[in-house]
N, C-alpha and C positions, 0 to 999 in steps of 0.2 A: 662478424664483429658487432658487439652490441653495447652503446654505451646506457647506460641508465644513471637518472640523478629524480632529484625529488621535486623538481620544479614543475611546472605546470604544461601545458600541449603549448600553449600559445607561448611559452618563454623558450620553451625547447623550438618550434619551428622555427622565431625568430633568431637564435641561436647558431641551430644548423646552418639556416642560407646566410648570415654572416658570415661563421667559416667555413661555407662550402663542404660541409662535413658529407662523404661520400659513404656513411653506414648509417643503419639507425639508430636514432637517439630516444631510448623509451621513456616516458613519464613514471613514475612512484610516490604520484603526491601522494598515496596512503601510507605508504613506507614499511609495506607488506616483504616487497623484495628485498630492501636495505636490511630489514630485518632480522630475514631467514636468513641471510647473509652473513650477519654479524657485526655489520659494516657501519648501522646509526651510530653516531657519536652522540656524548652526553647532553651536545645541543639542539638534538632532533633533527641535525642534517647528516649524512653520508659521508663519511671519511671516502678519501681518493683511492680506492684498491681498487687492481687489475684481478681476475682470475682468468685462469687458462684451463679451458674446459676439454677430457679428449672425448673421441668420438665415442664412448661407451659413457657419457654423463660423469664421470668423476671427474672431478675436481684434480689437477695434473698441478697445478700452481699457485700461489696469491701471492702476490705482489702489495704487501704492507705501506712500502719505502719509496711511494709516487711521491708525495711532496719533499722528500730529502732528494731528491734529482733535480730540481729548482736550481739555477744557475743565473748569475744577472752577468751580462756580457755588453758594459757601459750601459746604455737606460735599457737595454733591452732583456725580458726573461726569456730565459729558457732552458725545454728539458733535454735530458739525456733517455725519457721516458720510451717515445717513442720509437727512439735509437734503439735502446736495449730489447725492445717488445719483436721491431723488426728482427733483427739477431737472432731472437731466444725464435719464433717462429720459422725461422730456415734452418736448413741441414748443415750446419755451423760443425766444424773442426777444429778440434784445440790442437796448436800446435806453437810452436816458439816463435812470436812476431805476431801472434793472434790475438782476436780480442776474445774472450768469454761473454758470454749474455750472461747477465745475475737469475741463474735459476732458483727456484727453490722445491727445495724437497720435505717429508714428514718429518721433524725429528722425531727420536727414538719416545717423545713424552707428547706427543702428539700435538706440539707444536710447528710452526712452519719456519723453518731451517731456508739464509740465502745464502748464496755465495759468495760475496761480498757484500760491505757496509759500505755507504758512501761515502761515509766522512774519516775512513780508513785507509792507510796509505798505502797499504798490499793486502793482501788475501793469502790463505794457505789452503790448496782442497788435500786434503787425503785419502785414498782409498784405501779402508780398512777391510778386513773380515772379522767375524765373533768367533769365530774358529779356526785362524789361522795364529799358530805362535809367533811368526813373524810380526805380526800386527802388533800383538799383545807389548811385545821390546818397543815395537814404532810408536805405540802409545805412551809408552812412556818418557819418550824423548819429545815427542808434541807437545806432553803436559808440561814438561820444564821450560820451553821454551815458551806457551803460549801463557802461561802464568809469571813471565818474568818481565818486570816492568818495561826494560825496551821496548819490547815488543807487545805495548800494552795499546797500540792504533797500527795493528795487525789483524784480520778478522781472518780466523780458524773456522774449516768447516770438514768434520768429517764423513766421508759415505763410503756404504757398503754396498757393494754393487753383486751381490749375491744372493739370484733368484732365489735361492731354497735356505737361505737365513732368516727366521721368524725375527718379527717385532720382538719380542720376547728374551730372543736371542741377543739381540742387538743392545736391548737396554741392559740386559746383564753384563755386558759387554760394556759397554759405556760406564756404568756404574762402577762397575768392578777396578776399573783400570782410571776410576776417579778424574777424567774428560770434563775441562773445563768450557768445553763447547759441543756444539750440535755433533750427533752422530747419524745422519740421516738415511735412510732408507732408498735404496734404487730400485723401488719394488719393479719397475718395466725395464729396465736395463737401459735407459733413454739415456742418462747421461754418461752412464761408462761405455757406451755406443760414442757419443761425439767425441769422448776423451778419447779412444779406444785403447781404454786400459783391459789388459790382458792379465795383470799379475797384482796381486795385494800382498805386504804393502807398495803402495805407486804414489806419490807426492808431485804436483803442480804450483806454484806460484807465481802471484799475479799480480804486476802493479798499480797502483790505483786506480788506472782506468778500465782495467782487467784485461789488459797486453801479459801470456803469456812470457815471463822472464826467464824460467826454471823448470821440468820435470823429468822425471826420473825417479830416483833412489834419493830417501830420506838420506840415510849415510854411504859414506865410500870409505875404505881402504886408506890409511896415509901412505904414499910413496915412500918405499925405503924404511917403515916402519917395520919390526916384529908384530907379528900377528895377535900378541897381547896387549899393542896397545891402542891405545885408540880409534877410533874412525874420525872424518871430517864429516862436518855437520854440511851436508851440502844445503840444506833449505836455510840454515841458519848463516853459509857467507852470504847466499841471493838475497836474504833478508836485509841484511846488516849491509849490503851496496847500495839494495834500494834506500833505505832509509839515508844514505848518506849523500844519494845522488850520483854515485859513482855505477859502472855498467859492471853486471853480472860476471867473475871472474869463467864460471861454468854453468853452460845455459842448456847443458843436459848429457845425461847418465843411462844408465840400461835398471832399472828397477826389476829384482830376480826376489820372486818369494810364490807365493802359492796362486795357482789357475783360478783366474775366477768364473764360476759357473753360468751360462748361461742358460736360457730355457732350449728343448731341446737338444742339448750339445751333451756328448756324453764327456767327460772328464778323466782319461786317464793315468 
């Protein structure tokens, strides 16, 4: 762990042994790193991002949204920052009663795609494919709901967790099916690993503190219905509880649509 800011050796040493900071803290008064980085701000100091670097030098994460974790708890600040960093760096499990760590992924336009907003009062991940027609329907039930004013402080994030799906693929995909949110890429299979999703399309939600509530299956079967008519919007009752404060009617389902590939693994 490495922090860097642009202050000077002598601000940064005093700094560390104030708060007993147990990593190094590197100097950039030239502001060579902030730079390459992307990270200067318009006022010649360093905006607050995190990145999470893997053992092969790419770049695996940025963390944009350190200063929206700011929390004042009577005179005292504090963050959710290093809460979430700890989380995202262990072998973390999504499961119902969990919390999620705010990862983020590439989106499809080579932007950085999170998992949650903080200032949003649930989250939806999806696990899409660009080539599954199951997805193609799931897409379009996301797009209605995530473009409908309700649920206008919901944050939608879609990912394909399919090793041998191009970039390419994916934005035509996104494009196509007119995604009012991120479509992000699982190029390492990392996070459909903690999810351990198996089938696309797969749906998880999360409430604002990114406790999952929900996953499963986008939609289900109405009991007692004819098969022509409708399904229940499962992501859309867990939405519509949270939002009201009342507890998830159904906090999970079997999601049945296409194997997702992983590396290695043949597919039959």
């Amino acid at each position: 762990m490495l922090g860097i800011s642009a202050d000077s050796v002598e601000v940064h040493h005093a700094f560390a042994q104030s708060e007993r900071l147990n990593f190094a803290l590197l100097s950039d008064s030239a502001r060579q790193t902030t730079r390459a980085y992307g990270v200067l701000g318009p006022n010649g100091l360093p905006r607050r991002v995190t990145f999470l670097i893997g053992p092969d030098g790419a770049i695996r994460g940025r963390d944009g949204s350190v200063d929206d974790q700011f929390t004042r708890t009577g005179t005292a600040l504090v963050s959710q920052h290093g809460e979430n960093l700890s989380l995202l760096l262990s072998d973390w499990k999504a499961h119902v009663g969990a919390t999620v760590p705010n990862f983020f992924l590439p989106n499809y336009d080579g932007a950085t795609a999170s998992a949650r907003a903080y200032e949003d009062k649930a989250a939806v991940i999806a696990f899409l494919s660009a080539r599954d027609p199951g997805s193609r329907t799931a897409a379009e039930t996301l797009r209605t709901l995530a473009t409908n004013p309700v649920y206008s402080n919901v944050h939608f994030l879609g990912v394909d967790p399919n090793f041998d799906e191009t970039a390419d693929e994916i934005r035509a995909f996104a494009q196509g099916a007119r995604l009012p949110f991120a479509l992000a890429r699982d190029a390492y299979n990392e996070v459909a690993g903690h999810f351990a999703v198996r089938e696309t399309p797969s749906v998880w939600v999360l409430d604002a503190h990114g406790k999952v509530v929900y996953h499963g299956a986008l939609e289900e079967p109405s009991a007692g219905t004819l098969p022509q008519q409708a399904s229940v919007s499962m992501v859309k009752e867990a939405l519509d509880a949270l939002l009201i404060g009342r507890p998830v009617p159904v906090t999970r389902t079997t999601a049945k649509g296409s194997a997702v590939r992983f590396p290695g693994v043949a597919v039959r």
